[in-house]
N, C-alpha and C positions, 0 to 999 in steps of 0.2 A: 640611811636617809630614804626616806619613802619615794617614789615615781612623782607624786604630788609637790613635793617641796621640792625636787630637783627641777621638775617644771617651772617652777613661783620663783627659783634664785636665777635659772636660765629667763625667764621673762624678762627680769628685774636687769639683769648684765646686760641683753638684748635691745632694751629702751635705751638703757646709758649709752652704748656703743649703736643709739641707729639702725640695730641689723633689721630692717622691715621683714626681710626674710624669715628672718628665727623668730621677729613677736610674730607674725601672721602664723605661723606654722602650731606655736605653741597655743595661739586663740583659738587655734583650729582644733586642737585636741580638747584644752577645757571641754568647747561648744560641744561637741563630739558626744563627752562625758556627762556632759549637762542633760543631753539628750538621752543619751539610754539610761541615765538618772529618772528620768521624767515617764521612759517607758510604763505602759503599761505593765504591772508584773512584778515590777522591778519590787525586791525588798532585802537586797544584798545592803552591803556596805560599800561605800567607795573608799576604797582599796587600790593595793597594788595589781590585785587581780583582774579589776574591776578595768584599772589604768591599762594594763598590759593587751585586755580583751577588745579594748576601744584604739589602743595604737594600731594591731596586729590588723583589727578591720577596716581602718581607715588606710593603714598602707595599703593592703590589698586591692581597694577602690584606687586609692591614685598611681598604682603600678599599672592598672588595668587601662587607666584615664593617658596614662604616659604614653603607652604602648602606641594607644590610638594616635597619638599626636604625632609619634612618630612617624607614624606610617601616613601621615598629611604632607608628612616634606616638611619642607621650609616653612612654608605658612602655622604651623603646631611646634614649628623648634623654640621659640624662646619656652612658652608652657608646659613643654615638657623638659626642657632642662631645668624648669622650677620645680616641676612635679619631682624631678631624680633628685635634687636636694630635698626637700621635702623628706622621699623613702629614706635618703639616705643617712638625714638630720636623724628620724626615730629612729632609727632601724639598731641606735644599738642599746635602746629599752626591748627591745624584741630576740626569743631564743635565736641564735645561729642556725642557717638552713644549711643541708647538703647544694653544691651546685651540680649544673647540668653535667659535669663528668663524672660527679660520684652516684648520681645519680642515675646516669647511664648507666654503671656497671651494674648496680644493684638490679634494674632490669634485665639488663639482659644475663645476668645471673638467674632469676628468679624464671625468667623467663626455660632457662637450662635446665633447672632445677623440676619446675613444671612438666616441660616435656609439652610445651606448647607450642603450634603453631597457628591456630586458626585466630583468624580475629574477633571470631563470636567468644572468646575467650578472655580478654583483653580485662573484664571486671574481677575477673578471680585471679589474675595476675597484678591488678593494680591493688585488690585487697590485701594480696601476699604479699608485695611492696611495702605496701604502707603502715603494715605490722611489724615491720623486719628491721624496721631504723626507725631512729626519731629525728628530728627536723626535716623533715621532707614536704616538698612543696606539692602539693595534692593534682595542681594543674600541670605544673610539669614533669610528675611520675604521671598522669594521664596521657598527655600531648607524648612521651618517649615511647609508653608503652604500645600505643597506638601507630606510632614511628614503626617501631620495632617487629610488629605483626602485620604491617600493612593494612593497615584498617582507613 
């Protein structure tokens, strides 16, 4: 079953069962897709591809939207605990990532392996990262690797 219809049958469940949560969420990804449909350029197919490229950058943005809220207090708690369902509703149309301890290791592995210490180094340690596994979160193999040199 395509990205597409499991969206249209979760919509569908969503309205029966009231969840305003899950239809807004799922309106949010159509519009999304509607949108870089419309793009200039654009002359792919929508797709699964297409589904997955549009989930993966709209989590991105509202992880980022989250983050901020959190760090408001109180005053950003209810919007970001919508925002974490949100991530957390798509998130399982999206590849599985490393988290921040395997991801640690691979650093400071790579890091070993390198023979690195300086911080002006930190770009050819995150390239050699980011080659070396797959699901890796690009910001936070940045943010560790930059930890980890003191930069």
């Amino acid at each position: 079953m395509s990205i597409r219809s499991e969206l249209r049958d979760e919509l569908t469940d969503a309205m029966r069962a009231r969840d305003k949560a899950r239809v807004n969420v799922i309106r949010q990804v159509e519009t999304e897709v509607s949108v870089a449909k419309s793009a200039p350029g654009f002359g792919g197919a929508v797709d699964d591809d297409l589904y997955l490229r549009t989930i993966a950058s709209y989590v991105k943005k509202m992880d980022k939207a989250r983050q901020e809220y959190e760090a408001a207090g109180e005053r950003g708690r209810e919007r970001a605990d919508q925002l974490a369902f949100e991530i957390d509703y798509l998130s399982r149309w999206l590849p599985k990532t490393l988290g921040e301890t395997e991801t640690r290791d691979l650093v400071t592995a790579a890091i070993a392996e390198l023979g690195v210490d300086d911080p002006k180094a930190a770009g050819r340690v995150i390239g050699h990262v980011m080659k070396s596994a797959d699901g890796l979160d690009g910001g936070l193999v940045n943010r560790l690797v930059r930890e980890e040199l003191g930069a």
